[in-house]
C-alpha positions as CSV (number, residue, x, y, z in Angstrom):
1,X,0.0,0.0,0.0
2,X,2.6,2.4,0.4
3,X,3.0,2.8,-3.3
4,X,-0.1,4.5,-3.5
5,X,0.5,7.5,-0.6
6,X,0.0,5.5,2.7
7,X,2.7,6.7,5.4
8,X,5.1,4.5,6.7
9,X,7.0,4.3,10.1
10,X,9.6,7.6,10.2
11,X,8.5,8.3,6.4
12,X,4.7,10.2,6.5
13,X,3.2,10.7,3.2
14,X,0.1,13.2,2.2
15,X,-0.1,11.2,-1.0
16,X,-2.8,8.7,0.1
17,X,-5.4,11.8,0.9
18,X,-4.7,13.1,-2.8
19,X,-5.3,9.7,-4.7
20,X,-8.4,9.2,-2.7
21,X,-10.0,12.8,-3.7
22,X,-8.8,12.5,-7.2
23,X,-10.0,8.6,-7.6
24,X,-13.6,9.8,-5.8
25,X,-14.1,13.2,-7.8
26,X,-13.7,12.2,-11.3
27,X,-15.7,9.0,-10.4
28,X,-18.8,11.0,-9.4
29,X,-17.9,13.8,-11.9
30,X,-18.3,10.6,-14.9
31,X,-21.3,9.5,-13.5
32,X,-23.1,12.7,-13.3
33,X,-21.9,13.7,-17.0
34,X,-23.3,10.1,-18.1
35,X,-27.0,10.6,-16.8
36,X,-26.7,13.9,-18.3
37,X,-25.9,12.4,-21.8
38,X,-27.9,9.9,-20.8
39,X,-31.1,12.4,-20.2
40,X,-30.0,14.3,-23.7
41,X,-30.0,11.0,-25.4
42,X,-33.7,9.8,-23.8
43,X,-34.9,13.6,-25.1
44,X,-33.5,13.0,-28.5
45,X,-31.3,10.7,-29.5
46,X,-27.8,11.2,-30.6
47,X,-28.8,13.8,-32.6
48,X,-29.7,15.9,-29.8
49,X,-26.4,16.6,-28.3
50,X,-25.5,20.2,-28.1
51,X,-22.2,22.0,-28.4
52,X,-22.6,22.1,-24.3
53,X,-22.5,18.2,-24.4
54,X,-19.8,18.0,-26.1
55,X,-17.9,20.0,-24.5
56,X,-18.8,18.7,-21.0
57,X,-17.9,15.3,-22.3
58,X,-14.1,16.7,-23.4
59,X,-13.7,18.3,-20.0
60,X,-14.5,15.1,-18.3
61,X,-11.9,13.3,-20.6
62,X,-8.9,15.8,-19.9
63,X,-10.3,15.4,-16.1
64,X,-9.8,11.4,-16.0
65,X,-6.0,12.8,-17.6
66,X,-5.7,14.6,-14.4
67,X,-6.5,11.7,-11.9
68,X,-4.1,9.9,-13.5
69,X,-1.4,12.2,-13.9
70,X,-1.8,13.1,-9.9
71,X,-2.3,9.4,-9.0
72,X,1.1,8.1,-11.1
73,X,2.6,11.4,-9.2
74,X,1.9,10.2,-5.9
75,X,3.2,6.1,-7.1
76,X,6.5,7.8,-7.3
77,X,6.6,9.7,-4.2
78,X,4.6,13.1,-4.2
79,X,3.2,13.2,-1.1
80,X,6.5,12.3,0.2
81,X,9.0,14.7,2.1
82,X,11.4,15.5,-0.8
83,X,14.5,14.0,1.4
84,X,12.5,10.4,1.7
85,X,13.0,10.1,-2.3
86,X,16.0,9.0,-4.4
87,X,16.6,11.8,-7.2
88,X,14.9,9.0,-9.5
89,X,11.5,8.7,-7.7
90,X,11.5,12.5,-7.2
91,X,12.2,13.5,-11.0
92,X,9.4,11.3,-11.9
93,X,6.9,12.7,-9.4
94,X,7.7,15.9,-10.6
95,X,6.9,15.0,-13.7
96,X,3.6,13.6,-13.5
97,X,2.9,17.0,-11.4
98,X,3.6,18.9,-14.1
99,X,1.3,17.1,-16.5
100,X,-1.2,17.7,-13.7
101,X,-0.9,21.3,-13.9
102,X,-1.8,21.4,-17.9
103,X,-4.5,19.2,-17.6
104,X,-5.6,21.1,-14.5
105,X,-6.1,24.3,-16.5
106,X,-8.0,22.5,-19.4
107,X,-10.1,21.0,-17.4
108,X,-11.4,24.4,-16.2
109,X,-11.7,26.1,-19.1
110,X,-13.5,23.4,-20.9
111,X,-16.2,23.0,-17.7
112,X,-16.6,27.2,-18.0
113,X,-17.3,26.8,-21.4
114,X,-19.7,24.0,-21.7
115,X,-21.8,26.3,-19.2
116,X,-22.0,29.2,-21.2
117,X,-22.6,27.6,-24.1
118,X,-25.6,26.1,-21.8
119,X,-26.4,29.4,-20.5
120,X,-26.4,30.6,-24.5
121,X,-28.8,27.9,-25.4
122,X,-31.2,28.5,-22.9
123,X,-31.5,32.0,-22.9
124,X,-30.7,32.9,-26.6
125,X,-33.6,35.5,-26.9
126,X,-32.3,38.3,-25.2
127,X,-29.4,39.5,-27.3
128,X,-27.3,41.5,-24.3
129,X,-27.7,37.9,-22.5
130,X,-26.1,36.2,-25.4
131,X,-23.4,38.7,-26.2
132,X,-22.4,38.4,-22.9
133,X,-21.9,34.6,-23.2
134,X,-19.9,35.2,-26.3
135,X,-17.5,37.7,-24.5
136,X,-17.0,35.2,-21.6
137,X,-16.5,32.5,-23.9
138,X,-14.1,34.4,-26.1
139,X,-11.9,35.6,-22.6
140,X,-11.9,31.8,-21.4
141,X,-10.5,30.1,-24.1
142,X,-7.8,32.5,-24.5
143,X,-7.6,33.5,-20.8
144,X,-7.4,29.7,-20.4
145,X,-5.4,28.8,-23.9
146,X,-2.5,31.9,-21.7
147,X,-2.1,30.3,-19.2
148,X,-1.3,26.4,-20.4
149,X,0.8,28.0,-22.8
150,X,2.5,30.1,-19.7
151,X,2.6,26.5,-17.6
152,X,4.3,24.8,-20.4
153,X,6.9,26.9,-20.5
154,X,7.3,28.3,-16.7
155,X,10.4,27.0,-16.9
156,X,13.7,27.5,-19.4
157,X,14.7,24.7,-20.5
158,X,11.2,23.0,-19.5
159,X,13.2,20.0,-17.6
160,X,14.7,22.5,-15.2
161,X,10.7,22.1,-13.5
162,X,11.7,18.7,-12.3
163,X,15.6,18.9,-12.4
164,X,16.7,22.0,-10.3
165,X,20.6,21.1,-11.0
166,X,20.3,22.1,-15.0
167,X,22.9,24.9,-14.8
168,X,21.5,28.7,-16.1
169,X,18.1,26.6,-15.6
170,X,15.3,29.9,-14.9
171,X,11.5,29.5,-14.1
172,X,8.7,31.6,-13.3
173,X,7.7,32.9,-9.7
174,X,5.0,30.2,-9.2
175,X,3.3,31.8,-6.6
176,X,2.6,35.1,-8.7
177,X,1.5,33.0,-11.4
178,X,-0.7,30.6,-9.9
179,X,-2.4,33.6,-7.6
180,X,-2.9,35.4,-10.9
181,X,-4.9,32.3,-12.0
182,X,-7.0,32.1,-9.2
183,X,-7.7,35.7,-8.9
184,X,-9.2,35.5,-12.3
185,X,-10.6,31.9,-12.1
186,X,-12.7,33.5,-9.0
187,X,-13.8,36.6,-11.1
188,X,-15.1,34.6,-13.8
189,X,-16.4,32.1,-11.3
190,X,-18.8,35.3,-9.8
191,X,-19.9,36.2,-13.1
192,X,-21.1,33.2,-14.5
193,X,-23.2,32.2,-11.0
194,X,-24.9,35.8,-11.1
195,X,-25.6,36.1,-14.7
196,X,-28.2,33.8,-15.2
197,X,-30.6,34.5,-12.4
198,X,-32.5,37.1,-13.7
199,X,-33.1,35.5,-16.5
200,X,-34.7,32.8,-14.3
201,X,-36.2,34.9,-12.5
202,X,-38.2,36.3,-15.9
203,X,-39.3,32.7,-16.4
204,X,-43.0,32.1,-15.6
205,X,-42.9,29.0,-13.9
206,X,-44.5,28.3,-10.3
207,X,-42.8,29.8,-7.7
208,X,-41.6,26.4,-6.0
209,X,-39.9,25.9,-9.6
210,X,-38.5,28.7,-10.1
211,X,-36.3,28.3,-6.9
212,X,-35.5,24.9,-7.2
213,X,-33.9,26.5,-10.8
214,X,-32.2,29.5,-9.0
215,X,-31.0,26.8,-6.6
216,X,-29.4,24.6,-9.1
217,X,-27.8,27.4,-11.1
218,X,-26.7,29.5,-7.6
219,X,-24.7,25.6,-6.7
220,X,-22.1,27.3,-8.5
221,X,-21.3,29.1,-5.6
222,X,-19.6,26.2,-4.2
223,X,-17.2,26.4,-7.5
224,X,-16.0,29.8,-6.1
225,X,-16.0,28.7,-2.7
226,X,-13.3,25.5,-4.0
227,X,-11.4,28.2,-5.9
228,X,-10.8,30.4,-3.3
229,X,-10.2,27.9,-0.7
230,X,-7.3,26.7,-2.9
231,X,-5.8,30.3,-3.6
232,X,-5.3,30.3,0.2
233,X,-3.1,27.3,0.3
234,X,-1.0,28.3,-2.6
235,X,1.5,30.5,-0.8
236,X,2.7,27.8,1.5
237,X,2.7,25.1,-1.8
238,X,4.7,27.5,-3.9
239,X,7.1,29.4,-1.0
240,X,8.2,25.9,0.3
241,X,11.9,23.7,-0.9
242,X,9.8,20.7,-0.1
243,X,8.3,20.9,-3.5
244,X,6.6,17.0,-3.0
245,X,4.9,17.8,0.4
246,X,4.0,20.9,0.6
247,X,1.8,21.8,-2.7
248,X,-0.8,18.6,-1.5
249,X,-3.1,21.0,-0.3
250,X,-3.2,23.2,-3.0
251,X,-3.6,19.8,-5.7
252,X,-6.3,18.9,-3.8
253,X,-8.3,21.2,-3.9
254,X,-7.4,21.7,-7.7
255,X,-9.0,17.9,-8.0
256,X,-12.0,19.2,-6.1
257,X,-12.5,22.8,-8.4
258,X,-12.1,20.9,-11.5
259,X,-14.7,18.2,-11.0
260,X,-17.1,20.2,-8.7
261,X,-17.2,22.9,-12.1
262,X,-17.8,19.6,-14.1
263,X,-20.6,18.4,-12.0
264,X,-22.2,22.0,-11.6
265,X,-22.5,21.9,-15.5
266,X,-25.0,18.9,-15.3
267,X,-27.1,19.4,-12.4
268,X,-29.4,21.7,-14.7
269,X,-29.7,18.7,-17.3
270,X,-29.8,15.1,-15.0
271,X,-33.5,15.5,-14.0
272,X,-35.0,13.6,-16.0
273,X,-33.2,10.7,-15.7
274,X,-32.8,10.8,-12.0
275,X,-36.8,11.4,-11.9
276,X,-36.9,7.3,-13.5
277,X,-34.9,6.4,-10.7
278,X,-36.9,8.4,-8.4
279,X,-40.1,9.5,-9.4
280,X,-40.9,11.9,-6.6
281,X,-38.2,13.9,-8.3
282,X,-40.5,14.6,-10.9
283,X,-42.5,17.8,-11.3
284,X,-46.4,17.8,-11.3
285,X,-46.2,18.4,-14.8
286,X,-44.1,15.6,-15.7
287,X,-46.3,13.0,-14.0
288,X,-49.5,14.4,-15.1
289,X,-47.7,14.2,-19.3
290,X,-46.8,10.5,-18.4
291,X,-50.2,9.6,-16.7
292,X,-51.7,10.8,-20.1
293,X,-49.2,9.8,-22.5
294,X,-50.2,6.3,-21.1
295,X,-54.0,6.8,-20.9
296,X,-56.1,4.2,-22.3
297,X,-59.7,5.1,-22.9
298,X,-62.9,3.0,-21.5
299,X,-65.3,1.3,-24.2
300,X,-68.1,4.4,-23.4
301,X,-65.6,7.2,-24.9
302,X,-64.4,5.3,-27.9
303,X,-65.3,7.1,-30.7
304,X,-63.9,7.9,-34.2
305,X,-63.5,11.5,-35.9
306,X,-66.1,13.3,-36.3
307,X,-67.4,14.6,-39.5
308,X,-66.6,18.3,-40.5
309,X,-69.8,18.0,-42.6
310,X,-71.0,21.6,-41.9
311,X,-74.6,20.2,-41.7
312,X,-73.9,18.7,-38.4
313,X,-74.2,21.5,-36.7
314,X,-77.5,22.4,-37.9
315,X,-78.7,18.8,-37.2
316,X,-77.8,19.2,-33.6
317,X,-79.6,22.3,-33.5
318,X,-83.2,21.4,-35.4
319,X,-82.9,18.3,-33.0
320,X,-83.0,20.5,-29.8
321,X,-85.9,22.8,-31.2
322,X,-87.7,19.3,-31.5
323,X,-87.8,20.6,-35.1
324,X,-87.9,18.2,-38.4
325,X,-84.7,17.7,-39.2
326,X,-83.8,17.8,-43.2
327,X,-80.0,17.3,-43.0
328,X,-78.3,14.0,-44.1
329,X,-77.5,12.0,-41.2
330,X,-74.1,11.4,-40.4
331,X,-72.6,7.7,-40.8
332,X,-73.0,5.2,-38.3
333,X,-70.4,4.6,-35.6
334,X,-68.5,1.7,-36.3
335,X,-68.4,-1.3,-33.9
336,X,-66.7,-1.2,-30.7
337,X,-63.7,-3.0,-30.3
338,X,-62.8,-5.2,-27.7
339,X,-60.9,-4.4,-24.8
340,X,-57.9,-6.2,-26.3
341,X,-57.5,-3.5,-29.1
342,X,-58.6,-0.4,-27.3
343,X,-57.3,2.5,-28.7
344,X,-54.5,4.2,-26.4
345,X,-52.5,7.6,-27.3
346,X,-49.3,7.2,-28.9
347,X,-46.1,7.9,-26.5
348,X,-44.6,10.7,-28.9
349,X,-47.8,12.8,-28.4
350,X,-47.4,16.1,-26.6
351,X,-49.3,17.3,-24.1
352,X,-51.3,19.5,-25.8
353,X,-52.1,17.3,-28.3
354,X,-53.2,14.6,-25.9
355,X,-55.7,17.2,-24.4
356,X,-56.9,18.2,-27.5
357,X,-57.7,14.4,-28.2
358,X,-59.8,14.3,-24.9
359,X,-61.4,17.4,-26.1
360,X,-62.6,16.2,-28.6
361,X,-64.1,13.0,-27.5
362,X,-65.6,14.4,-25.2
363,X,-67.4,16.7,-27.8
364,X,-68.1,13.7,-29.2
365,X,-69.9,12.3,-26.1
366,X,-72.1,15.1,-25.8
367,X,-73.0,14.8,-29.4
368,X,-74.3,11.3,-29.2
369,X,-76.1,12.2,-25.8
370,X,-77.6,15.2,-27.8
371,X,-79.3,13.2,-30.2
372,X,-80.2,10.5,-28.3
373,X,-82.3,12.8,-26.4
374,X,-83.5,14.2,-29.2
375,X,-84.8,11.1,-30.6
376,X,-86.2,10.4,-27.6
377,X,-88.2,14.1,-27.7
378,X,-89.2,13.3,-31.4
């Protein structure tokens, strides 16, 4: 076990806490981006993945990088006081922790844009709303495409990241540049999770629906809550020598931003497939469209179209006059069937069109009632 991070006796080891958050986080992080594609592909197929989707689905991909970058870090000692390794097991833990970092920063920006695009898609008729998405979209991918870029090459030659002893080696001042990443992470963070709601709150929905979708969206909060709890630890992960021990706060909490923004993308999506697994989930309107989609009518109410002969509403009215009615009569109903082949709606209906349906056999109803009162009255 201590290959994966667990502390031995006289050499302790922060590694294990990191493989356990990043194994946990990107596993919860796939399953809610699967019962989101999951819910898009119940709604419409394949065909009815969005930009969004895909997007989401990229940023979970680069995010399963990261796990695996930080997990094959902490095999070869990161965790580990930098004096417990061989110059071997430390140059490959470094390494891997500077893969981490790359993948770290794709990861967010990927996650930020798969919500605006959402955020586009949804609220596409005001134009302000949409040119603001565009802006934020534009300043993430190259805010975010500046700073992997600046990662790549923090240090000249590159190697001198994880070999120190390359003479006229030179790299960045890590703490400036990874405060200067948070600073704006947070920023963006705060615009995103206040620019939607009074869009939802111009929705006219129910009340109790309306909060549960300023809820969902406001769960972004806990995004910039992960991002600035990580900008706190990153002075004592970037002033320290130890450079294997001390910056396991700081990746932790990088694990935890990165899938936390990836699950905060799909909580506005997932509810109709967790509504399957449980139905209370479900609004009132989405039990009342599946209790009619599924409606089967009794033997009294079947009844085929009606005619749109105009004549048949003058016949309806000469019969309640008790006046001699000239018009042609309608044709006959034809048999009923049996309760094997009763005639149920089809599951692709809408709603409306399944209450138009029940309009109009009720109509029906009254129709034949009409005239068999009337034929009782002649």
């Amino acid at each position: 076990m201590s290959s994966i991070g667990k502390s031995t006796p006289g050499h302790p080891s922060r590694g294990w806490d990191l493989w356990i958050v990043s194994t946990v986080m990107v596993i919860v992080a796939g399953l809610f981006v699967s019962a989101r594609l999951i819910g898009r592909h119940m709604s419409g197929g394949f065909q009815g993945f969005k930009i969004d989707d895909y997007t989401i689905l990229a940023a979970l991909a680069n995010s399963i990088v990261l796990s695996v970058t930080e997990n094959m870090a902490v095999v070869h000692g990161y965790g580990r006081h930098a004096w417990d390794l061989s110059a071997e097991e430390k140059i490959m833990a470094l390494k891997y922790f500077y893969a981490a970092q790359i993948f770290y920063k794709i990861v967010i920006a990927l996650a930020k844009m798969s919500i605006l695009f959402l955020y586009r898609r949804i609220f596409y008729i005001e134009r302000y709303f949409c040119w603001a998405c565009n802006f934020l979209n534009v300043f993430t991918a190259a805010h975010g495409l500046a700073f992997i870029l600046a990662t790549v090459w923090q240090c000249d030659p590159v190697a001198a990241f994880w070999d120190k002893d390359i003479p006229g080696s030179y790299c960045i001042d890590s703490h400036a540049f990874w405060l200067a990443y948070s600073v704006i992470n947070i920023v963006t963070d705060v615009v995103m999770l206040i620019l939607p709601v009074q869009e939802v709150l111009r929705l006219k929905l129910r009340r109790r629906d309306k909060c549960a979708l300023v809820f969902v969206f406001t769960l972004g909060a806990f995004v910039c809550i992960t991002s600035i709890i990580r900008a706190t630890t990153l002075a004592s992960s970037s002033d320290s020598t130890d450079s294997t021990w001390a910056p396991i706060p700081a990746t932790v909490w990088s694990v935890v931003e990165c899938n936390t923004g990836i699950i905060c993308a799909c909580l506005p999506l997932i509810r109709q497939p967790l509504s399957i697994i449980f139905p209370y989930l479900a609004s009132d309107t989405t039990r009342n469209r599946s209790t009619a989609r599924s409606f089967s009518l009794p033997h009294s109410l079947y009844l085929h179209r009606m005619s749109r002969d105009p004549t048949n509403s003058n016949s309806r009215s000469s019969t309640w006059m008790g006046l001699p009615n000239s018009a042609p009569k309608s044709e006959p109903l034809p048999a009923m069937p049996d309760s094997a082949t009763r005639e149920r709606f089809p599951r692709q209906n809408s709603e409306e069109e399944i209450m138009a349906r029940i309009d109009m056999l009720q109509g029906q109803s009254l129709l034949d009632t009409q005239r068999a009162e009337g034929s009782v009255h002649r």
